[in-house]
mmCIF file of the N, C-alpha and C atoms, coordinates in Angstrom:
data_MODEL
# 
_entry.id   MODEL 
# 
loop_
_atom_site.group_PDB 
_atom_site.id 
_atom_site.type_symbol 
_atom_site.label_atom_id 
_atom_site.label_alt_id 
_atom_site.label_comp_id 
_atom_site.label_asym_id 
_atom_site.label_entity_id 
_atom_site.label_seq_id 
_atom_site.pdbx_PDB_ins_code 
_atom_site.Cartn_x 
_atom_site.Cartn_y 
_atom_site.Cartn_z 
_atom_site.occupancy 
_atom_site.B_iso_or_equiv 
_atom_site.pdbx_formal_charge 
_atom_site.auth_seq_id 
_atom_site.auth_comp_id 
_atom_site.auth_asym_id 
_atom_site.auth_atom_id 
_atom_site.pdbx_PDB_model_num 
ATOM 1   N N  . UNK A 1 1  ? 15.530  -0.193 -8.507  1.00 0.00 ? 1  UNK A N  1 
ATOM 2   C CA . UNK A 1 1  ? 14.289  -0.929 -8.434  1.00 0.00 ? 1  UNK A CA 1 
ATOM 3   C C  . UNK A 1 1  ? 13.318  -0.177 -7.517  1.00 0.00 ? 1  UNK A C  1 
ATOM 4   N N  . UNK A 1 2  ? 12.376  0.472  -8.223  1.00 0.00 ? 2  UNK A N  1 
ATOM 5   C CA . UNK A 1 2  ? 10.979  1.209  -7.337  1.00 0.00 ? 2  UNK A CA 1 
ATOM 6   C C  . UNK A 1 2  ? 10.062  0.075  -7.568  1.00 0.00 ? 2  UNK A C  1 
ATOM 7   N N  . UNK A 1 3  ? 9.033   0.481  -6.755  1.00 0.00 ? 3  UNK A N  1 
ATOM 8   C CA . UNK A 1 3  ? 7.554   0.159  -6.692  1.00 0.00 ? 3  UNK A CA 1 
ATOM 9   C C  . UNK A 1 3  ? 7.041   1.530  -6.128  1.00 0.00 ? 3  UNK A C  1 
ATOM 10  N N  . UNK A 1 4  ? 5.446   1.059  -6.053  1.00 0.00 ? 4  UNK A N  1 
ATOM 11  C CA . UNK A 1 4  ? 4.790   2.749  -5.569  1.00 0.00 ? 4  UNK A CA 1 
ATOM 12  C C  . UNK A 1 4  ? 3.644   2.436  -4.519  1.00 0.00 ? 4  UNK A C  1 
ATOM 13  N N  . UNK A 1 5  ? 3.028   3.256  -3.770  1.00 0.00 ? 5  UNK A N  1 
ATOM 14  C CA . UNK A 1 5  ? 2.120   2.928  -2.871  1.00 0.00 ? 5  UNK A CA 1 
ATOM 15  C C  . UNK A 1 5  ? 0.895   4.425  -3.616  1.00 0.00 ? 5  UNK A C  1 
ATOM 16  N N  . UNK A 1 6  ? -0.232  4.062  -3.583  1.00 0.00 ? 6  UNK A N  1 
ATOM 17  C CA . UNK A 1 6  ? -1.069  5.106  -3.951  1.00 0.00 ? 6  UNK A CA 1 
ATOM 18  C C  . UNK A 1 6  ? -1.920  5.367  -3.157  1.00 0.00 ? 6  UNK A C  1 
ATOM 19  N N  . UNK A 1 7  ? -1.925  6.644  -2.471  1.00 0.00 ? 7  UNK A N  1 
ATOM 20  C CA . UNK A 1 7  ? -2.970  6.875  -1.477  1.00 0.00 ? 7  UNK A CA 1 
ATOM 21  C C  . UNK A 1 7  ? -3.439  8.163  -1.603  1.00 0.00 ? 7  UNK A C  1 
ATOM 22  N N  . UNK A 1 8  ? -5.084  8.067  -1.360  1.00 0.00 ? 8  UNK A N  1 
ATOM 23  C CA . UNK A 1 8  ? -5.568  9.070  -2.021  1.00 0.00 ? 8  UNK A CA 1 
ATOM 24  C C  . UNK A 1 8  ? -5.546  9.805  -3.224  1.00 0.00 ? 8  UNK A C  1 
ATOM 25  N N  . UNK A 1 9  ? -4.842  8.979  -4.206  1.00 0.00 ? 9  UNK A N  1 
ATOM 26  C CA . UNK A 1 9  ? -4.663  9.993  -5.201  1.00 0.00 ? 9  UNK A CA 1 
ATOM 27  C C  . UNK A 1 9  ? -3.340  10.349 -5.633  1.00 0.00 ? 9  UNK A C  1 
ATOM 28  N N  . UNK A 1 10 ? -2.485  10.195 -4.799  1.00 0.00 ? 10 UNK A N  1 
ATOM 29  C CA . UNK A 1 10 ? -1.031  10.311 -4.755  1.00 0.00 ? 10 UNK A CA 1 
ATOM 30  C C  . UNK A 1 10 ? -0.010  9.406  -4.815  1.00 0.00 ? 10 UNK A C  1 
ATOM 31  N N  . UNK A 1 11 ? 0.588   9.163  -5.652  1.00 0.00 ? 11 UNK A N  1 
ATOM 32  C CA . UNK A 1 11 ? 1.390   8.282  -5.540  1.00 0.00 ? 11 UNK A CA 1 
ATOM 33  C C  . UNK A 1 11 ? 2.689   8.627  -5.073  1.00 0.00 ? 11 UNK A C  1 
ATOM 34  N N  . UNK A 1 12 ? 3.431   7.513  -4.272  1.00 0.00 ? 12 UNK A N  1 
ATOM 35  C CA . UNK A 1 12 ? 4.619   7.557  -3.125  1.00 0.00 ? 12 UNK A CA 1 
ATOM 36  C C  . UNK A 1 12 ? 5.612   6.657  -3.978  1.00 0.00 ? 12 UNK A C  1 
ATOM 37  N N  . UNK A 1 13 ? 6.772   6.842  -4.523  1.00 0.00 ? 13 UNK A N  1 
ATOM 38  C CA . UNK A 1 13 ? 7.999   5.604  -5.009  1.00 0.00 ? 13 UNK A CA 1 
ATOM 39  C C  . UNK A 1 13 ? 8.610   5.183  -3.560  1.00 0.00 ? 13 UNK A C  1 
ATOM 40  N N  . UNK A 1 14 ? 8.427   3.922  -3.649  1.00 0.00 ? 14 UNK A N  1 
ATOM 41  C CA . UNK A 1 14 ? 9.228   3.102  -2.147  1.00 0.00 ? 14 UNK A CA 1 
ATOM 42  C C  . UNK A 1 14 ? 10.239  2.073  -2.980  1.00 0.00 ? 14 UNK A C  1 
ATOM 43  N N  . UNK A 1 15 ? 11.224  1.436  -2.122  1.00 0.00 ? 15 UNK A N  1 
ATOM 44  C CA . UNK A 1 15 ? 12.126  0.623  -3.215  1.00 0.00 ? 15 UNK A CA 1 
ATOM 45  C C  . UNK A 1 15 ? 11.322  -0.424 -2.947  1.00 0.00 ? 15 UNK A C  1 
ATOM 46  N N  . UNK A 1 16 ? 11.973  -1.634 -4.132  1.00 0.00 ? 16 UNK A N  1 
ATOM 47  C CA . UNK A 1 16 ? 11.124  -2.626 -4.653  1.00 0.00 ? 16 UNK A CA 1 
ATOM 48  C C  . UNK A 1 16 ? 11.536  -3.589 -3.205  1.00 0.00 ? 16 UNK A C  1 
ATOM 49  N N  . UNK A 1 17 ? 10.534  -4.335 -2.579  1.00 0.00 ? 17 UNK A N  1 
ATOM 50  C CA . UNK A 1 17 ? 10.843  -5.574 -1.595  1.00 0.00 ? 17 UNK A CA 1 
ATOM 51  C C  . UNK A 1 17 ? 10.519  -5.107 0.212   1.00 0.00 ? 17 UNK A C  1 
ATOM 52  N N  . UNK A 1 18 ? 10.004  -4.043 -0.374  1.00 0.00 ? 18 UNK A N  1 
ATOM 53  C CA . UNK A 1 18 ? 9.543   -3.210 1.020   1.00 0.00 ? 18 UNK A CA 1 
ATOM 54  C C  . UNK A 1 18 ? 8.172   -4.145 1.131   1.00 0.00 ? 18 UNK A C  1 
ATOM 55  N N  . UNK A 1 19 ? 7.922   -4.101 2.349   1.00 0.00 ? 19 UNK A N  1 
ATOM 56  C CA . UNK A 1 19 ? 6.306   -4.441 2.738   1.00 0.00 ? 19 UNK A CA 1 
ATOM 57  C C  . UNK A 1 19 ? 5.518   -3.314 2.731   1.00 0.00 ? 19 UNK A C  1 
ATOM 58  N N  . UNK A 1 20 ? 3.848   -4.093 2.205   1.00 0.00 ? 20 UNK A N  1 
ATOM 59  C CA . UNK A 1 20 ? 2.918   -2.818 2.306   1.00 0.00 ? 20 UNK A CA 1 
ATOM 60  C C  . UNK A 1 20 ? 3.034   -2.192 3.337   1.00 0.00 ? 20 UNK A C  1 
ATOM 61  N N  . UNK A 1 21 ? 3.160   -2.977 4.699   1.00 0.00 ? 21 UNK A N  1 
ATOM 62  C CA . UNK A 1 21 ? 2.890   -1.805 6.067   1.00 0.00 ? 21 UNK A CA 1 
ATOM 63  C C  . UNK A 1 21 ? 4.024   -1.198 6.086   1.00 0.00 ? 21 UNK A C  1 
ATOM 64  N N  . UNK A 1 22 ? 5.018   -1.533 5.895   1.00 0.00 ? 22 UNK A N  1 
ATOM 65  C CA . UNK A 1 22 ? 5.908   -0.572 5.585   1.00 0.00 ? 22 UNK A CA 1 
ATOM 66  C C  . UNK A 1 22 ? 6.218   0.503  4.816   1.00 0.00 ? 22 UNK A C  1 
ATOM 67  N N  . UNK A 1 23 ? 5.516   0.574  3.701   1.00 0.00 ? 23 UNK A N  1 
ATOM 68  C CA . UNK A 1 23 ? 5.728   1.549  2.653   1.00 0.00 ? 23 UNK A CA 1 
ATOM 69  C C  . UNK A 1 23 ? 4.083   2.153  3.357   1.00 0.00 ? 23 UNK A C  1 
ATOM 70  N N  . UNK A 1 24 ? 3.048   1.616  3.837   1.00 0.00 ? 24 UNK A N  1 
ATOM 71  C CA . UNK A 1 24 ? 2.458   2.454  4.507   1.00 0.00 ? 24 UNK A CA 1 
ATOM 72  C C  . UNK A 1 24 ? 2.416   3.525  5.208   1.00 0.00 ? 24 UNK A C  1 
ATOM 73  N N  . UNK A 1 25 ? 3.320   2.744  6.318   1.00 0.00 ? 25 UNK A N  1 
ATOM 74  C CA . UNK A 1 25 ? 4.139   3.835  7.481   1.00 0.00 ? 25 UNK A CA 1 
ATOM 75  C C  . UNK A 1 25 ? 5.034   4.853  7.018   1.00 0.00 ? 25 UNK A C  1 
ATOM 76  N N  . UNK A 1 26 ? 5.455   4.702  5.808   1.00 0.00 ? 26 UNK A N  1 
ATOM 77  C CA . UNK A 1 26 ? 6.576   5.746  4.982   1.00 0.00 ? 26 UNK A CA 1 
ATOM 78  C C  . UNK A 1 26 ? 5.730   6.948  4.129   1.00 0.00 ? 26 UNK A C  1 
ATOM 79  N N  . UNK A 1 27 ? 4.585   6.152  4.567   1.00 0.00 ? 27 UNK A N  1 
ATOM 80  C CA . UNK A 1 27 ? 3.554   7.846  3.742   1.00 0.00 ? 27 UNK A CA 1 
ATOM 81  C C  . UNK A 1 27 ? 2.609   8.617  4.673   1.00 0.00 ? 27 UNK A C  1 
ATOM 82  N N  . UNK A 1 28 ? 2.895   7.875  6.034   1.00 0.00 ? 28 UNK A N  1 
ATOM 83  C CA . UNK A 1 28 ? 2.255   8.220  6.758   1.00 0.00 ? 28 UNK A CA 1 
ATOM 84  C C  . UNK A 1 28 ? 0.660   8.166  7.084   1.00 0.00 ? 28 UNK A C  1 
ATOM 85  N N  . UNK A 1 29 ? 0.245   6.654  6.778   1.00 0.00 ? 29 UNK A N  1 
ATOM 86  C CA . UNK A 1 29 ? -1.342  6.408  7.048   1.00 0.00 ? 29 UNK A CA 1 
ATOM 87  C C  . UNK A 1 29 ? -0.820  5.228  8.399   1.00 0.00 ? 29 UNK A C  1 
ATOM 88  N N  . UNK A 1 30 ? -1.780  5.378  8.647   1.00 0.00 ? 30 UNK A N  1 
ATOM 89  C CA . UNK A 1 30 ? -2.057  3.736  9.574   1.00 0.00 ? 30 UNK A CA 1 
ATOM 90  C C  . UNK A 1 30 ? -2.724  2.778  8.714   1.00 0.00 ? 30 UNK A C  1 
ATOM 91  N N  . UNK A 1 31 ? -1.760  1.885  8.949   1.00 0.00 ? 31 UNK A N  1 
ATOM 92  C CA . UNK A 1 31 ? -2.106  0.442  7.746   1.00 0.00 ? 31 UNK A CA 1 
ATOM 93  C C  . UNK A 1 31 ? -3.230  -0.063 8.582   1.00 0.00 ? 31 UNK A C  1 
ATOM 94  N N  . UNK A 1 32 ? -3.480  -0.077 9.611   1.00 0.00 ? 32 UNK A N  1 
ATOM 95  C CA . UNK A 1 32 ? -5.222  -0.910 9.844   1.00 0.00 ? 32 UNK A CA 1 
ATOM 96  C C  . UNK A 1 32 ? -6.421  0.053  9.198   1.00 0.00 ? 32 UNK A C  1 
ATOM 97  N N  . UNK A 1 33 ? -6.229  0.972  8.807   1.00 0.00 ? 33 UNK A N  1 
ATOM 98  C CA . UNK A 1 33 ? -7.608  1.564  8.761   1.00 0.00 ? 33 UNK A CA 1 
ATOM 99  C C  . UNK A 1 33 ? -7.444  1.510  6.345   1.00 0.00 ? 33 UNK A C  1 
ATOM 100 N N  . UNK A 1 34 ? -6.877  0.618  6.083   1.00 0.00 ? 34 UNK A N  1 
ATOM 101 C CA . UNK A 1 34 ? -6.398  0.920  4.902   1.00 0.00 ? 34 UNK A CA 1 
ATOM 102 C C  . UNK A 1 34 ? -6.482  -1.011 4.444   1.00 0.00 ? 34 UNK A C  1 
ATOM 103 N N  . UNK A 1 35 ? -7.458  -0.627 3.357   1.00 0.00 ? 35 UNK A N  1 
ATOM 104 C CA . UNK A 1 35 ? -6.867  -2.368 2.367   1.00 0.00 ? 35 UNK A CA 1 
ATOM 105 C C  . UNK A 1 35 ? -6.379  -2.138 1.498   1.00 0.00 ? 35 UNK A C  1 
ATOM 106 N N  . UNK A 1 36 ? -5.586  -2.681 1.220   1.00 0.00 ? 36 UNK A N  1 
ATOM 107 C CA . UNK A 1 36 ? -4.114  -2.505 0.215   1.00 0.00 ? 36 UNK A CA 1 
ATOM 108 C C  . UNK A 1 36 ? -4.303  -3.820 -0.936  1.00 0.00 ? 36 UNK A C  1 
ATOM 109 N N  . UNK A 1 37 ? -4.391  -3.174 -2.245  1.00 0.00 ? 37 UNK A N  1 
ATOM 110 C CA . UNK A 1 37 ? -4.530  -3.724 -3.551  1.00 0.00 ? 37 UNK A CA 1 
ATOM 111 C C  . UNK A 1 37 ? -3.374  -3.896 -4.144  1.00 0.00 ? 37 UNK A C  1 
ATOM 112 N N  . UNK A 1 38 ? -3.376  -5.028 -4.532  1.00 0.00 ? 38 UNK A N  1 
ATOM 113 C CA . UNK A 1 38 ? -2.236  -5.213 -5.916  1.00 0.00 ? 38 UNK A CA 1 
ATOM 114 C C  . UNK A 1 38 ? -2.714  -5.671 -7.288  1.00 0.00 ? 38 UNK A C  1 
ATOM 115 N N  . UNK A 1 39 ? -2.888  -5.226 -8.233  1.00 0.00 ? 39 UNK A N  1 
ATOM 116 C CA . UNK A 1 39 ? -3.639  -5.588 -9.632  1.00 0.00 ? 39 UNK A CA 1 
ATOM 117 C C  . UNK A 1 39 ? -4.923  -5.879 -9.039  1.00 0.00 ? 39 UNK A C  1 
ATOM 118 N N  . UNK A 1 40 ? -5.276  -4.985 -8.208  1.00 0.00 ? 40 UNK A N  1 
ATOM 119 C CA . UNK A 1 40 ? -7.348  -4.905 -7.977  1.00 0.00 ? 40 UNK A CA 1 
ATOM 120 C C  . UNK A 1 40 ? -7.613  -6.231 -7.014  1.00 0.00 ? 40 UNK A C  1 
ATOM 121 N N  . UNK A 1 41 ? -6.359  -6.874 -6.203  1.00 0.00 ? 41 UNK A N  1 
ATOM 122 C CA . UNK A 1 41 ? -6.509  -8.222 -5.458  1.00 0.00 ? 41 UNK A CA 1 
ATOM 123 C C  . UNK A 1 41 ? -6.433  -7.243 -4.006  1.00 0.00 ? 41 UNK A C  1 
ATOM 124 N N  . UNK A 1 42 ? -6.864  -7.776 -3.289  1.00 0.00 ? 42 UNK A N  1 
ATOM 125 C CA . UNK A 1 42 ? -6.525  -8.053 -1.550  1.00 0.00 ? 42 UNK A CA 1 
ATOM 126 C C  . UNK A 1 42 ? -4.957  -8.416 -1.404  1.00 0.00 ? 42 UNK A C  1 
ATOM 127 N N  . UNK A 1 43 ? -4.246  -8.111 -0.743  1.00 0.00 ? 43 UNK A N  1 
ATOM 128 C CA . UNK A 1 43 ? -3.078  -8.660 -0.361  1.00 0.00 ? 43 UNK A CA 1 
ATOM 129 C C  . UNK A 1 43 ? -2.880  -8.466 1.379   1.00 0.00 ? 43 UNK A C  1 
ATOM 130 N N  . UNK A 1 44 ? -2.357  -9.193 2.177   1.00 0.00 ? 44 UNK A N  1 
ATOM 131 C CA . UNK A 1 44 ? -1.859  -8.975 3.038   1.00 0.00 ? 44 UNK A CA 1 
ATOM 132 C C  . UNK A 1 44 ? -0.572  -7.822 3.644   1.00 0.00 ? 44 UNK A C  1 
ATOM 133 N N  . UNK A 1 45 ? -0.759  -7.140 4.899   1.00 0.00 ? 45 UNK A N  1 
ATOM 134 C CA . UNK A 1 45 ? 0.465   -6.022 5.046   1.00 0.00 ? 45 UNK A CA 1 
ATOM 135 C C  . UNK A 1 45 ? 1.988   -6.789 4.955   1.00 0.00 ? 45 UNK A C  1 
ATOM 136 N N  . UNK A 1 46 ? 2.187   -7.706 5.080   1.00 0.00 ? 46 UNK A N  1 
ATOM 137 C CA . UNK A 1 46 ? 3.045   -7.879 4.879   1.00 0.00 ? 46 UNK A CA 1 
ATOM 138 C C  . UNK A 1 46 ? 4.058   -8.659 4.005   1.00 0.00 ? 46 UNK A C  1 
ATOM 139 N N  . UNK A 1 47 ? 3.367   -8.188 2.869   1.00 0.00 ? 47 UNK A N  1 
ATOM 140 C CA . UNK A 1 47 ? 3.373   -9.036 1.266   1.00 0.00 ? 47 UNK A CA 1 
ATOM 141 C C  . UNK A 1 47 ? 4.594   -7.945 1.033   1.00 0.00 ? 47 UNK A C  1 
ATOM 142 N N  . UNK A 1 48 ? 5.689   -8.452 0.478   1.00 0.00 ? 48 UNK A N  1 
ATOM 143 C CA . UNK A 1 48 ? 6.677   -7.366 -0.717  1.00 0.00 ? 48 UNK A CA 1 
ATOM 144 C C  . UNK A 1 48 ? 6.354   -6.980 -1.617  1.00 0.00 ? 48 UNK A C  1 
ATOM 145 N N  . UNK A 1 49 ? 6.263   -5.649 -2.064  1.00 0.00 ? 49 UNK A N  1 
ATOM 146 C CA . UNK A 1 49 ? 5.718   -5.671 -3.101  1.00 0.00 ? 49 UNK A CA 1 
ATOM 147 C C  . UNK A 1 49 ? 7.311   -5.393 -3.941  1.00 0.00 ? 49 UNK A C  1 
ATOM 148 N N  . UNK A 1 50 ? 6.797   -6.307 -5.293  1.00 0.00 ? 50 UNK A N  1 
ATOM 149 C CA . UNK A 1 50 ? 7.850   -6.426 -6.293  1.00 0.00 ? 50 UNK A CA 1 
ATOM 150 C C  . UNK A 1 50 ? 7.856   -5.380 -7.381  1.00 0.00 ? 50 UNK A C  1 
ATOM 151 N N  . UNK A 1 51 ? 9.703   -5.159 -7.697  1.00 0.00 ? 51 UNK A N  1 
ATOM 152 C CA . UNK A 1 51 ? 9.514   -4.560 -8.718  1.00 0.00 ? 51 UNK A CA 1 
ATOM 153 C C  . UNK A 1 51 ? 8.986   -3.645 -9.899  1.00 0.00 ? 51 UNK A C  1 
ATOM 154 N N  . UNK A 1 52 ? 7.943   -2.278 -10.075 1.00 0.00 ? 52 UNK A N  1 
ATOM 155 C CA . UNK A 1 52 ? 7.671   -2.272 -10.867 1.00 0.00 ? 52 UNK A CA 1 
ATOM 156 C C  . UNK A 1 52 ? 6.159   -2.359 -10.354 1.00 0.00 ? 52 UNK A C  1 
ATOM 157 N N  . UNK A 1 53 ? 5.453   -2.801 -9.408  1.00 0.00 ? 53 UNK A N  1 
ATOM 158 C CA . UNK A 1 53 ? 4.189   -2.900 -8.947  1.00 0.00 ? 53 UNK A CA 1 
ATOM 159 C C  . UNK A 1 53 ? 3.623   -1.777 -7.984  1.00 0.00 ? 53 UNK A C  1 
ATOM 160 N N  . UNK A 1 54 ? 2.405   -1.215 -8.516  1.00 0.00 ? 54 UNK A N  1 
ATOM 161 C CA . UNK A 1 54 ? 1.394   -0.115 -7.429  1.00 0.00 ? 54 UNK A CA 1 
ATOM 162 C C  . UNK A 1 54 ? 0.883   -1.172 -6.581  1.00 0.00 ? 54 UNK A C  1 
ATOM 163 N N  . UNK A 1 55 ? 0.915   -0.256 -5.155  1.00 0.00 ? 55 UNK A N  1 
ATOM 164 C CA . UNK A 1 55 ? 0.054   -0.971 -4.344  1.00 0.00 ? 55 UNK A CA 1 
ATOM 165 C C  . UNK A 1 55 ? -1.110  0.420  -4.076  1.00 0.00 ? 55 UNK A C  1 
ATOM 166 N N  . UNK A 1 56 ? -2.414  -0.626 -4.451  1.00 0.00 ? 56 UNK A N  1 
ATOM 167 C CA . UNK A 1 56 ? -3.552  1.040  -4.129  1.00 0.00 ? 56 UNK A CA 1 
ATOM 168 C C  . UNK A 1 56 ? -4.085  0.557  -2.036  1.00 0.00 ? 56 UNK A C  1 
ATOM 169 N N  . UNK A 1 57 ? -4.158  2.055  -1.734  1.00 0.00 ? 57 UNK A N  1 
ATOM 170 C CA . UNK A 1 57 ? -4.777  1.568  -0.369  1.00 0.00 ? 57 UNK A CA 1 
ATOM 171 C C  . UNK A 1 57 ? -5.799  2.671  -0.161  1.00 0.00 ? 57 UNK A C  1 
ATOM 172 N N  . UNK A 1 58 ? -6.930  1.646  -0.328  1.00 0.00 ? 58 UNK A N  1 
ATOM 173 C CA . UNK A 1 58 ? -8.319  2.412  -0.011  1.00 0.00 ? 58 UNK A CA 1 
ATOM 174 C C  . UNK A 1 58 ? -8.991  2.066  1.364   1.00 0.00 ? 58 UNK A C  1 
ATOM 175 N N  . UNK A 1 59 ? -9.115  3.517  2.177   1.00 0.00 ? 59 UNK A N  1 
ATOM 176 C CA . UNK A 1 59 ? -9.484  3.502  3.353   1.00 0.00 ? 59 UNK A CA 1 
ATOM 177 C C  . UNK A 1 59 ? -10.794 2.557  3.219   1.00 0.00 ? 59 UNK A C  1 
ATOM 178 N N  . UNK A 1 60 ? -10.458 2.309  4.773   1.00 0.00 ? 60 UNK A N  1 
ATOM 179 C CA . UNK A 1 60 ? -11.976 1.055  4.756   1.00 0.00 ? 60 UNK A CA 1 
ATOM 180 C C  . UNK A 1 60 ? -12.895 2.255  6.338   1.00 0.00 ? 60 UNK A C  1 
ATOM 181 N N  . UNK A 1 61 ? -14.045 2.265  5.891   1.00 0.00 ? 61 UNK A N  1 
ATOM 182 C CA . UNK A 1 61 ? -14.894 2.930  6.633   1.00 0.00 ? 61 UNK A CA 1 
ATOM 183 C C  . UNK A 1 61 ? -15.536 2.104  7.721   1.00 0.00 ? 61 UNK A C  1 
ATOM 184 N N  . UNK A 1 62 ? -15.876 2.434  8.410   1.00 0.00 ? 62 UNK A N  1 
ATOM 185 C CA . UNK A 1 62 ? -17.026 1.265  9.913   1.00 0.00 ? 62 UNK A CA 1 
ATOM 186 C C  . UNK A 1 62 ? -17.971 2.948  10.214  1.00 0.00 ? 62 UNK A C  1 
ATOM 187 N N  . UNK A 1 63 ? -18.720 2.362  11.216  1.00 0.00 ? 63 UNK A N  1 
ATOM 188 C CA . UNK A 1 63 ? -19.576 2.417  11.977  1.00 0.00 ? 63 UNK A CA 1 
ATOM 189 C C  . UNK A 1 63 ? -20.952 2.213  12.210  1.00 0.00 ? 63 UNK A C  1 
ATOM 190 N N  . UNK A 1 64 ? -21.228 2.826  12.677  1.00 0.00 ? 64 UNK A N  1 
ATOM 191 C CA . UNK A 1 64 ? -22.940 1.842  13.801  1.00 0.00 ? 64 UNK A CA 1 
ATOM 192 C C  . UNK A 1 64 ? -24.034 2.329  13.541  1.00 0.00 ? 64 UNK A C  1 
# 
């Protein structure tokens, strides 16, 4: 059982029931600077992602 995390362009296989910040930390971003999609939704870092599901994480930008 995989799932995948996509960042930048790249996709990462993590096993299925991992958390986003976790499969975050396994590709090496920092999950605060990152919102993490599931079927084009918002999800929280510490949602499982199931089975068979991309999670996309598109950096989120700031400043002044």
């Amino acid at each position: 059982m995989v799932c995948k995390i996509t960042v930048s362009g790249k996709t990462t296989e993590v096993p299925a029931g991992t958390t986003v910040m976790d499969a975050a930390k396994e590709v090496g971003i920092v999950p605060d600077a990152y919102l993490f999609l599931i079927d084009g939704k918002p999800v929280p870092m510490d949602t499982p992602i199931a089975d068979g599901q991309t999670v996309k994480a598109m950096k989120v930008a700031s400043g002044g």
